[in-house]
C-alpha positions in Angstrom: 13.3 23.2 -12.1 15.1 20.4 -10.7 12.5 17.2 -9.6 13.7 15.5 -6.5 10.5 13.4 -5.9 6.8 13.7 -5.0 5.0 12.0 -2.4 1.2 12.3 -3.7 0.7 14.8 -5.6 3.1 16.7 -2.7 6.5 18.0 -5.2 9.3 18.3 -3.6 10.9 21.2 -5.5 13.7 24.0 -4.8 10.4 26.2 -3.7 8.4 23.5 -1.5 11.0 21.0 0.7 14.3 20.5 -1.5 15.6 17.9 0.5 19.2 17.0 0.7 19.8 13.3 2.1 17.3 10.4 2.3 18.1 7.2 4.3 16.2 3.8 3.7 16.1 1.3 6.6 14.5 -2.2 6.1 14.5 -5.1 8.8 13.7 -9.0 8.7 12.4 -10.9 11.9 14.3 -14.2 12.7 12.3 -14.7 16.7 14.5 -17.4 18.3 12.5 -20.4 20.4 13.5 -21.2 23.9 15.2 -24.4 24.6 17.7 -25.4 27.3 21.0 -26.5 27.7 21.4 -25.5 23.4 21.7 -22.4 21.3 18.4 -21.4 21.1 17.0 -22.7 17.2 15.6 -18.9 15.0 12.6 -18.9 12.3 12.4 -16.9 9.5 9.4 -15.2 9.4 9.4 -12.5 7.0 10.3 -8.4 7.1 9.0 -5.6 9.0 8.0 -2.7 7.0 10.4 -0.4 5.2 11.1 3.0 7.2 12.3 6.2 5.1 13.2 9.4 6.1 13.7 12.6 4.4 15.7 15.6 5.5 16.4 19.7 4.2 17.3 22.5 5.1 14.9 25.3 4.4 15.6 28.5 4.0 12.3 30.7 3.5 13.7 33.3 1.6 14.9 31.1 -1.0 13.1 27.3 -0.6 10.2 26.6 1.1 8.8 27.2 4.4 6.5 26.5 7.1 3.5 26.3 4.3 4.9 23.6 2.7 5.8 21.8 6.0 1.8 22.6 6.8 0.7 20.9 3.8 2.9 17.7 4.6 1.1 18.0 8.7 -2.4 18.0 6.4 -1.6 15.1 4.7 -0.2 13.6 7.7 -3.2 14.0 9.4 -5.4 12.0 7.0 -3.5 9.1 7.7 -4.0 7.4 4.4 -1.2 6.1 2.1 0.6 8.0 -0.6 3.0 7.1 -3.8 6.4 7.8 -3.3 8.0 8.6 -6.4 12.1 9.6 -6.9 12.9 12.0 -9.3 14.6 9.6 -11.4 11.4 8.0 -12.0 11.5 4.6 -9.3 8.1 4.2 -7.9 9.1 3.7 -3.9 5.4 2.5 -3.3 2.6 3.5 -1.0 4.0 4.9 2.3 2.3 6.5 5.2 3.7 9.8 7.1 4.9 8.8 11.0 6.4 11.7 11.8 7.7 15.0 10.8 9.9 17.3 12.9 10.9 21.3 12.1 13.3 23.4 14.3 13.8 26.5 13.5 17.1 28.5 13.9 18.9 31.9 13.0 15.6 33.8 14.4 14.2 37.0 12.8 13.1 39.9 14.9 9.2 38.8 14.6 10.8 35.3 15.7 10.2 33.8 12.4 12.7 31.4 11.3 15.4 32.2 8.7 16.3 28.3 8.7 14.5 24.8 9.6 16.0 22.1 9.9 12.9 19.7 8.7 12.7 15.7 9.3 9.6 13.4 7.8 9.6 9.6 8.8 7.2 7.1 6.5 6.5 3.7 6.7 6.0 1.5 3.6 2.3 -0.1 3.8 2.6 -1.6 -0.2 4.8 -1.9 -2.8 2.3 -1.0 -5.4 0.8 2.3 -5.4 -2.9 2.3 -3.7 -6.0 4.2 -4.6 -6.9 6.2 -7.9 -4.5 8.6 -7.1 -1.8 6.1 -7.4 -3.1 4.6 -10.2 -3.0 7.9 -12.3 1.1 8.9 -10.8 1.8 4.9 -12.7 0.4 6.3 -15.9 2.2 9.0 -15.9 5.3 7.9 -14.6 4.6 5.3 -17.6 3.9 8.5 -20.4 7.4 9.9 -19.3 9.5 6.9 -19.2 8.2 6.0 -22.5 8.6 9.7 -23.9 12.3 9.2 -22.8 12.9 6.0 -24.6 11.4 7.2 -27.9 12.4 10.8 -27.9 9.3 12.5 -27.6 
């Protein structure tokens, strides 16, 4: 069973969303002030959220499907902030889900889909993990990482 992250206590596994690239983007604000007749004089004044997104390609028969898109929408929907955790063990931090996009391709007779292309944007709202839920993903992220150092 290869790990490739969890978002919550969503997996992403081969059988949920086995995703294939991720892509990071990150942004600082430097506003520039109006003057005449000179360059105009910019202020630092801090970063804009971190954005993520996360992209597979399902195939149903082997991966996961629409179900584990659905659960994704679900927590979507709830608009609260969840841990985002690599497989290599780097707490992300809390993140919120801003979009998520499925098209489906290579159609079956009932129309069902025998590959999606699938798409989830987040936005960063903490570096720490929020909530109990959060809370409990640091102790065991902590239980592992401490089993791998000592052999257990």
């Amino acid at each position: 069973m290869v790990l490739l992250g969890s978002l919550g206590m969503f997996v992403f596994l081969m059988r949920t969303i086995p995703f294939n690239q991720y892509s990071r983007s990150q942004a600082w604000k430097h506003p520039n002030q109006s003057t005449v007749g000179t360059m105009p004089p910019a202020q630092f004044t801090g970063k804009d959220p971190e954005e993520m997104t996360i992209e597979a390609e399902l195939r149903p028969e082997v991966t996961g499907g629409t179900g584990s898109i659905e659960a994704l929408r679900m927590m979507a929907a709830t608009g609260k902030p969840y841990t985002l955790i690599m497989g290599h063990g780097k707490i992300m931090g809390s993140y919120v889900i801003t979009n998520i996009q499925e098209r489906g391709s290579q159609l079956n007779q009932d129309g069902s889909a025998r590959a999606i292309s699938f798409s989830m944007s987040l936005k960063k709202v903490s570096d720490k993990s929020l909530g109990l839920e959060g809370a409990a993903l640091n102790v065991a992220v902590s239980v592992v990482r401490l089993g791998n150092l000592t052999g257990i």
